[in-house]
N, C-alpha and C positions, 0 to 999 in steps of 0.2 A: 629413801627415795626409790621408787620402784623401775626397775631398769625397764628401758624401747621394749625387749625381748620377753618381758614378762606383762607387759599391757599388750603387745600383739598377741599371746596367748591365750590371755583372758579374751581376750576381744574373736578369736578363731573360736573359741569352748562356747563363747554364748552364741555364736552365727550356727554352732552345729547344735546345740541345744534348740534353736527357736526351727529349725529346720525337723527333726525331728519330734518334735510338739504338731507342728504341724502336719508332717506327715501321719504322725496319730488319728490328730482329729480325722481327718477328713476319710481315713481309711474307716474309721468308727461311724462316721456320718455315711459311709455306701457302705458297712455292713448292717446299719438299721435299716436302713431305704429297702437293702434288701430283703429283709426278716418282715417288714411289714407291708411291703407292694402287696403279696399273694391272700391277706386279711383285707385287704382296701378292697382290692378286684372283686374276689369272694364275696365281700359283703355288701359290693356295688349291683354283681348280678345278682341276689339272694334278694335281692330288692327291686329289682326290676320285674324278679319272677313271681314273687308273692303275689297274687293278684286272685278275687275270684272269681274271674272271668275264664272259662273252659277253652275259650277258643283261642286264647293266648296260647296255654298252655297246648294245644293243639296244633297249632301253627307253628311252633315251635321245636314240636318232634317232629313235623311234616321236614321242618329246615332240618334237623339234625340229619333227618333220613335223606334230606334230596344233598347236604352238604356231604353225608359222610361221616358221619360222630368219629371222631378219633378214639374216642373209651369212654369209661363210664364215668370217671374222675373227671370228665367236662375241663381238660387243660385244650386249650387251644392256643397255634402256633404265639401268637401275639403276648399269652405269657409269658414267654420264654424269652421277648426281644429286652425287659429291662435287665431281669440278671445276668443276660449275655452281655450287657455295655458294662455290668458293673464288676462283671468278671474281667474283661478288657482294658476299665477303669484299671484297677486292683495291679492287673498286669505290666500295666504302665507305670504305673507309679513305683512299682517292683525293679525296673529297668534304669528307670532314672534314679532310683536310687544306689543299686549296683553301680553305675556308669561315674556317678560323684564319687562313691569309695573309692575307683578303679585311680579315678583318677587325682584322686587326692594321695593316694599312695604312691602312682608314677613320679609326684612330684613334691610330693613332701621332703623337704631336711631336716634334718636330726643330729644333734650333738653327738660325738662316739660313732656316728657312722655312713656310708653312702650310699643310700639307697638308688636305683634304678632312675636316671633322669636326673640328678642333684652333680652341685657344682664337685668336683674331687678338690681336695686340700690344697695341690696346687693352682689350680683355679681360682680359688679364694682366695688366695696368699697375695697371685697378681692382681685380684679384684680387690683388694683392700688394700696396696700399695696405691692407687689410682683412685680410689674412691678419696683414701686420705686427703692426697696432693689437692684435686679438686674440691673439696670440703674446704682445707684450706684456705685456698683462693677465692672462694667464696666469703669467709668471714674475713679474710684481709681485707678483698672490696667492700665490702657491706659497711667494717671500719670505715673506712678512707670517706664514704660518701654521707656515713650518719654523722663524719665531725663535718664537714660542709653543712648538714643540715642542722645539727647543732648551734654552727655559729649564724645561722640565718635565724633561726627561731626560738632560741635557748632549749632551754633541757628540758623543762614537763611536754611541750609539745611531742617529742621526739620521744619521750618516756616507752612507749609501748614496742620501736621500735630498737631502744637501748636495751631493752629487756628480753628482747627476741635475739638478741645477737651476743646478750649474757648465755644464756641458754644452750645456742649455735656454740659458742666458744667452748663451753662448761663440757657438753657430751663431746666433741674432738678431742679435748683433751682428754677423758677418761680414754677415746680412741687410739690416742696416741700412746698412752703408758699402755694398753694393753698392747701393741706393737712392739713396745718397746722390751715387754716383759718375752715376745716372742720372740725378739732378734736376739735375744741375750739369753733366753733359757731355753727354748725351743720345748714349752711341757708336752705331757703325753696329750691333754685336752686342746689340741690345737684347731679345731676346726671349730668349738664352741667361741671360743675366743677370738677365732674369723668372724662367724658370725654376729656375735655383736659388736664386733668392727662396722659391720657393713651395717646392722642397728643402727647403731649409734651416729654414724655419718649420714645415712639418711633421713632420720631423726631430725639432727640437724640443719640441712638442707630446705627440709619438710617446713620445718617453723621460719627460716628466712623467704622460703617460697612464700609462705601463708601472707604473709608483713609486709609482700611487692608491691601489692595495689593498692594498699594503705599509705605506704610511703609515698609513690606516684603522686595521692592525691596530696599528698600533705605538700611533696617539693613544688609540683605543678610547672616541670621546666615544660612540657610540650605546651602552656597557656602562658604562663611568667616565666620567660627564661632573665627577662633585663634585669630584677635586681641581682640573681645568684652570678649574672654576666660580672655586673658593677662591681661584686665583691671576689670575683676570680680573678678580675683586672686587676683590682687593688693589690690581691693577695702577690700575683705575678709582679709588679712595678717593687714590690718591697724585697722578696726572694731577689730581682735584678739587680738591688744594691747589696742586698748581704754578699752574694756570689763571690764579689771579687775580694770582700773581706775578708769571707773563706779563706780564697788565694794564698793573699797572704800570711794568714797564721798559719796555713800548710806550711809555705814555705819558713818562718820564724820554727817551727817545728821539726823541720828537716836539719834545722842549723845550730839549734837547743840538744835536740839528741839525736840517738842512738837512729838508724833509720827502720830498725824494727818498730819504732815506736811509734812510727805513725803510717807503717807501715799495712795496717787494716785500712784506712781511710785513705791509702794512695790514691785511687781514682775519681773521689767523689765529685772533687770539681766541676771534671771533665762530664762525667756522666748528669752532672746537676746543667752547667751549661746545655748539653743535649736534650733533656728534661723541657729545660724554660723555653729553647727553639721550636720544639714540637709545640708548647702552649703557645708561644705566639702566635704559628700561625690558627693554630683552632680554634684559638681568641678570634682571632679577624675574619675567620672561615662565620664563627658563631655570631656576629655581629652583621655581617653582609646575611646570613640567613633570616635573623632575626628582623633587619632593614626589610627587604623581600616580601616578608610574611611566611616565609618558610619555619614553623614553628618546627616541626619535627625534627629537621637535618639541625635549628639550631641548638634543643635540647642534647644532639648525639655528640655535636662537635662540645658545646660546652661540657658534657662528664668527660672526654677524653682529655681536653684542659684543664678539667678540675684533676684528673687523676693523674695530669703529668708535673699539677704543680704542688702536689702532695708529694708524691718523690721525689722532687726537689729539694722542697721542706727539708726532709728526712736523711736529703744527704750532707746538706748543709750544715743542719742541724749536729751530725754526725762529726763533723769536723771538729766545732765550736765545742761540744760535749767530751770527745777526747783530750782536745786541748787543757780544759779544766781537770777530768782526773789524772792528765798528766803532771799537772802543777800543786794537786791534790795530793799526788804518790811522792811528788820532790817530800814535799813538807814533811811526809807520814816517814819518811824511810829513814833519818835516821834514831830515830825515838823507839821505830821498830826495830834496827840491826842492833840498838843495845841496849832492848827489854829480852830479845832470842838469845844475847851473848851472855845476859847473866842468867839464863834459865841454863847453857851451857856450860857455864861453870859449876852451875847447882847440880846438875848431870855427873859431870868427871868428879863432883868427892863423890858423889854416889857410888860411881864408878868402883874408885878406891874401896869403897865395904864393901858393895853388894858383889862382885867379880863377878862370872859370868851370867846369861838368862839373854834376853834381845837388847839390852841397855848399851852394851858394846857397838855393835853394829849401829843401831841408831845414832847414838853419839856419833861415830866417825863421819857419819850421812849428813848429819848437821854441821858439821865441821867443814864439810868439802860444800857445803850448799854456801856455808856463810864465807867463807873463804874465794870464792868466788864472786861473791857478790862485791867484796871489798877490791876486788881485783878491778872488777867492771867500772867502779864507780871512780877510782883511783884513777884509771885509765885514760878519762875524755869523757864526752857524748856519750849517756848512756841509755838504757828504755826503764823510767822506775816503775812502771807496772810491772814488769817483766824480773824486776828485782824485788818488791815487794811479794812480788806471789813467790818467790827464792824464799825470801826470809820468813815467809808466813809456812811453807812449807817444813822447811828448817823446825819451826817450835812447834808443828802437830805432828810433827815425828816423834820431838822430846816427850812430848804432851802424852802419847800413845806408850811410852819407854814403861814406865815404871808402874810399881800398882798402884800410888794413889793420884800419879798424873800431877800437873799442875793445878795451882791455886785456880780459885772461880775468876778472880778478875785476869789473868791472865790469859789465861781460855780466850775470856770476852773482847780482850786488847788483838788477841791473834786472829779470832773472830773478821772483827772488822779491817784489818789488814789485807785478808784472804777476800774478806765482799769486796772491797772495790776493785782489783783487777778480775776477779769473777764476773762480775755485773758490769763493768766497761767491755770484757770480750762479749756477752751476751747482748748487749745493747747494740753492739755492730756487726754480731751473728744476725740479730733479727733484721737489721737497718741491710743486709747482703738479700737475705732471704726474700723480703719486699720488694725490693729493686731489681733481683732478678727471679721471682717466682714460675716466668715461666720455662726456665732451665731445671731447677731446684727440684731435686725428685725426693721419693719418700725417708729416705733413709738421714739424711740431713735434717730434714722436718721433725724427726720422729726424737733424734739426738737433741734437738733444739727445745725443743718442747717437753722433753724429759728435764734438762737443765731448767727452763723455767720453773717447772714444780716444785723443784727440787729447793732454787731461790727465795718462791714465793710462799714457803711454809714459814707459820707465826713463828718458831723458833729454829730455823737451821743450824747442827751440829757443826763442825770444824769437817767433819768425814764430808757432810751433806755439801758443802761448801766446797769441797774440793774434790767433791765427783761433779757434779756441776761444772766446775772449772774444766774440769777433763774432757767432759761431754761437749761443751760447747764451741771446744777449740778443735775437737773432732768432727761436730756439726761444720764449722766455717771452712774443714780441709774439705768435707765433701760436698758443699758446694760451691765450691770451685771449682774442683772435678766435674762435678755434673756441667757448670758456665762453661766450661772451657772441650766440653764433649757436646755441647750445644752449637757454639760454631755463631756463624753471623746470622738472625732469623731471617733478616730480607734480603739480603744481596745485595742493599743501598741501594735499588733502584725503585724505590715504594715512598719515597718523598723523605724528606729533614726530619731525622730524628724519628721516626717508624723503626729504624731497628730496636732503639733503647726504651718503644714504650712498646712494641712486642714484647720485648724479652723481660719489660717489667708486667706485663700483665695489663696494662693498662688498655690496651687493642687487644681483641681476640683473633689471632690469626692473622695474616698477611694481608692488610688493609681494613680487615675488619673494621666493623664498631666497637663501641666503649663498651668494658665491663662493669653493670650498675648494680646495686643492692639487693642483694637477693640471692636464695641458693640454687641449685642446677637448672633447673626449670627454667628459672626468669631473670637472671643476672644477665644470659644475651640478648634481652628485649628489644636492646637500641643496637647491636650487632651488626649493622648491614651493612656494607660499602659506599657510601655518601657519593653519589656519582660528580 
């Protein structure tokens, strides 16, 4: 596939190509004009003068002599006026041409180096930390509102605009590992690497820009807002009964186990009820606008209801989804602590032959990991994601011991162990990131989205699964850091629930409007303050 960076090239190479073609011609078209005016003239007067009439010719040198003959060559001033403009011509075109070099060099960038006028590396650095973040948020809204329009109109409708956001998705991502490869290796080629950072996100952008006014016409909330109304009412009255069943299995979960374990998902309730307050009232804001005739205010109030009862969805959802791989990990944990305990004993006769090499070491690693675990679970209330990824840990250390490693199906059995506490932290890494996007800075994004890839390859290794793992729980500390360096967006005095769809993204700014489908350009279309 040919990289943003290598079609804008092509595409600069043939604008300087078709510029200089034309500068050719037209230089070639005033130096024949010129070569042939002084045959024209020549042969215009040679024709005038051929006559045999005496007294023409008479009359003629009487003018030369009352004029003044300038020589004998019979040039007179007025020849001289077209090669002067063509020399002038010539000249110009000379200047303009210089003036585009000049200036094409002030401010061209270049891989390997900084020229005169161009961003320095750290300029880039913080201009692709913030291009990211926003790119981002872009494709998370763009998500949020193509499934609204998805469920209004099924899927071929929406076809072109799924496609545009496959695309938007696809280049971020490549933006993100390259990020990723710069927080962590920091190579010598680091300004290339910038640069198609900042490619590739705007790239991106570019193509959900393109797909805004398509979309528009397809949702048509500023002409049809009532049916997408009908179905945001619906979606909110159903989210108002799941909420408090949330509740409750939060709390069955606090009482079940460990309180690490449901310790990601501590706030969702709370933030899901603040969530359904702000759509109520925008529901009712959207409904008196629509009564009215106010089509505009009520297309802006209903995307901000639609996107507060999407984060709802998603934290509720949150809830209910942990609760299952925590009854998932009961099931799985002990069939896993005693397939690791006989790869451990398979280990210690090893042990006895092979004597020393890394086999020692990992042995005793596995031993204090399973030992532990047996403790916890002994104990009370315990977290089995939290043990499971113990004991999955435990047999890719065995796994890694020896030179032919473990059997294939055991691999596969530690495999699956290792994904579901990997893909439960990832699943409520992203469900954090969404809900609060607008704190979330680059570097959590960039962790987050490296674990994805890392997840969503056709076959991931044991290693791959558990840097993943690593990543992801690294992503979830840093943004928290970032939420909690963020502070309150509004001040709570900007109306119910305006902090929690600030800080989701879901309002741009401090009263703002809705963030709708689209990249930088035209995602704040509906942005205005609804007076």
């Amino acid at each position: 596939m040919t990289s943003p960076q290598s079609r804008n090239r092509s595409r600069r190479a043939a604008s300087h190509i078709a510029v200089r073609v034309a500068h050719a011609v037209l230089g070639g078209l005033v130096a024949v004009g010129w070569l042939v005016l002084p045959l024209a003239t020549v042969g215009a007067r040679d024709a005038a003068t051929v006559t045999p009439s005496v007294r023409v010719a008479d009359k003629m040198g009487a003018a030369q002599e009352a004029e003044g003959a300038p020589g004998q060559d019979g040039t007179t001033t007025g020849d001289l006026v077209l090669p002067l403009v063509a020399v002038g011509a010539a000249a110009a075109l000379a200047a303009y041409g210089y003036a585009r070099r000049q200036r094409r060099a002030r401010t061209r960038t270049t891989p390997g180096g900084a020229p005169h006028g161009a961003a320095s590396v750290h300029e880039l650095d913080v201009q692709t930390r913030q291009l990211l973040v926003d790119t981002d948020d872009c494709v998370r809204t763009s998500a949020e509102e193509l499934g609204c329009a998805t469920a209004q109109f099924g899927d071929e409708p929406v076809k072109p605009y799924a496609e545009a956001l496959a695309y938007a998705k696809s280049e971020l991502a490549a933006a993100f590992r390259l990020r990723q490869r710069l927080d962590g290796a920091a190579p010598q080629d680091g300004r290339s690497m910038l640069e198609e950072i900042v490619l590739r996100c705007t790239e991106a952008g570019r193509r959900l820009d393109s797909e805004a006014a398509g979309f528009d016409l397809l949702r048509a909330l500023e002409r049809n807002a009532a049916a997408p109304l009908e179905r945001a009412e619906t979606r909110f009255r159903e989210l108002a009964t799941r909420t408090p069943a949330a509740q409750t299995t939060l709390g069955d979960l606090h009482k079940r186990y460990a309180p690490s374990a449901s310790l990601p998902v501590a706030g969702h309730v709370e933030q899901a009820k603040d969530r359904l307050v702000f759509a109520t009232v925008h529901l009712n804001q959207a409904r008196q606008s629509l009564d009215r005739g106010d089509s505009g205010k009520a297309a802006a109030y209903l995307r901000a209801a639609e996107g507060a009862v999407d984060q709802a969805a998603a934290l509720v959802d949150g809830v209910e989804r942990l609760a299952a791989e925590l009854a998932s990990a009961t099931e799985q944990l002990p069939a896993a602590l005693a397939g690791v305990e006989g790869d451990l004993t398979e280990a210690r006769g090893l042990l006895a032959t092979a004597g020393a090499g890394r086999l020692p070491g990992r042995v005793a690693h596995a031993e204090s990991l399973l030992a532990h675990v047996r403790r916890e679970t002994a104990a009370g209330p315990y977290d089995p994601l939290d043990a499971l990824r113990r004991i999955a840990e435990a047999g890719t250390t065995l796994a890694e011991a020896g030179d032919g490693g473990l059997p294939d199906e055991r691999v596969r059995a530690l495999l699956g162990h290792f994904l579901l506490p990997a893909s439960s932290a990832a699943a409520v890494a992203a469900d954090f990131v969404t809900t609060h996007r607008a704190a979330v800075g680059c570097e959590a994004r960039t962790r987050q989205a490296e674990a994805e890839h890392l997840l969503a390859g056709p076959s991931p290794g044991l290693s791959e699964v558990q840097r993943a793992d690593d990543l992801i729980r690294r992503a979830r500390e840093l943004a928290e850091r970032d939420v909690r360096a963020y502070g309150n967006p509004s001040g709570g005095d900007e109306g119910v629930g305006v902090g929690g769809a600030v800080l989701g993204g879901i309002l741009l700014g401090h009263g703002g409007g809705p963030a709708s489908f689209g990249g930088p350009r035209t995602r704040a279309r509906r942005a205005t303050p609804a007076a």
